[in-house]
C-alpha positions as CSV (number, residue, x, y, z in Angstrom):
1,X,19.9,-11.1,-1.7
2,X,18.9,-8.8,-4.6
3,X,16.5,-5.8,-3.3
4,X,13.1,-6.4,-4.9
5,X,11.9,-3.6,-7.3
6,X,8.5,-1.4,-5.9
7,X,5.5,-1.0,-7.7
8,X,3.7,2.7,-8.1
9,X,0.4,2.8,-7.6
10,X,-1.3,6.1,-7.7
11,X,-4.7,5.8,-5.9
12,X,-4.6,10.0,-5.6
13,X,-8.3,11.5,-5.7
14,X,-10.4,7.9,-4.7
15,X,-11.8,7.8,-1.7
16,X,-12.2,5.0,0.8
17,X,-12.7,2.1,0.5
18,X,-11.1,2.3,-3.2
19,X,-7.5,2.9,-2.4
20,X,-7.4,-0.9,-0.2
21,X,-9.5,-2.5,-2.6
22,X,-7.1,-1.4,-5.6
23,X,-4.2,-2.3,-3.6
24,X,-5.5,-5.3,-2.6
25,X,-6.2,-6.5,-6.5
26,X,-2.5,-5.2,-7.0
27,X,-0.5,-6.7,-4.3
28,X,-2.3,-10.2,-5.7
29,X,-0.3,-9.8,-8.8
30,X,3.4,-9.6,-7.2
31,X,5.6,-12.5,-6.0
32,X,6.1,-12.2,-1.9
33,X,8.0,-10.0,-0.3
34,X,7.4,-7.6,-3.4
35,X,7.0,-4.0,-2.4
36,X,4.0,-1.8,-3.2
37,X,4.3,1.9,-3.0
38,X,0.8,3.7,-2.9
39,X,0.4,7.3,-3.2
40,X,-3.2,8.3,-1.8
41,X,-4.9,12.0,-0.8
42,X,-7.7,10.3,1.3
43,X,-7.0,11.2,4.7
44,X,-8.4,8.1,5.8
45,X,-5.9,6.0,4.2
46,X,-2.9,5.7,7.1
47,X,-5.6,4.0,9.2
48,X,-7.5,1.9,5.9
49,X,-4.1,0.6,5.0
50,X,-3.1,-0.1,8.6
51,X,-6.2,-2.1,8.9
52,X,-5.8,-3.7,5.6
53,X,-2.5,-4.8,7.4
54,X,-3.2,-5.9,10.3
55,X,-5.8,-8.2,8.4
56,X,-4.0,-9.5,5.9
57,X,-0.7,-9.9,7.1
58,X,1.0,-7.6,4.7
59,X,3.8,-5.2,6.4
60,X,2.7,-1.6,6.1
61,X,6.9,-0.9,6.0
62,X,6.6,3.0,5.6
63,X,4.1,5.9,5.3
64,X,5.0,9.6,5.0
65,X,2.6,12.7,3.9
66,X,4.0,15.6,1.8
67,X,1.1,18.6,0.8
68,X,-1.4,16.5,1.2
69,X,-0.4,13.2,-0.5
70,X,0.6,9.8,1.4
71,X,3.4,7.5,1.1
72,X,2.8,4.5,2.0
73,X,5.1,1.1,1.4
74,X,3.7,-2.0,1.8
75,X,5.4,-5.7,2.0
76,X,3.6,-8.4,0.8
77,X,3.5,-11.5,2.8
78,X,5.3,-14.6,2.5
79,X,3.8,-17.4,2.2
């Protein structure tokens, strides 16, 4: 099986709830099991998007923080 391509999405300098709720508009967009990459400076936003997760049944596949900015991979459901 081909590896799906990710999508960028730079949510750097919102705030919460912003980062989920562009995420969320995004991730409706792609075909399941596409990956989204979201790159965020709230430090609130491990926790948002693991709650966002945990809701909606997306896998939260990856997070990592480098000066200040997170990583974070999400998966987006099947159907």
């Amino acid at each position: 099986m081909p590896s799906m391509s990710e999508t960028l999405l730079d949510l750097k300098d919102l705030t919460c709830p912003l980062p989920v709720l562009r995420a969320n508009k995004a991730l409706r967009s792609l075909p399941e099991g596409a990956r989204l990459r979201v790159l965020a400076t709230d430090p609130a936003a491990v926790g948002d998007f693991q709650a966002f997760c945990r809701q909606t049944g997306h896998d939260l596949i990856a997070w990592s923080e480098e000066a200040g900015v997170f990583s974070l991979v999400i998966r987006k459901r099947g159907a």
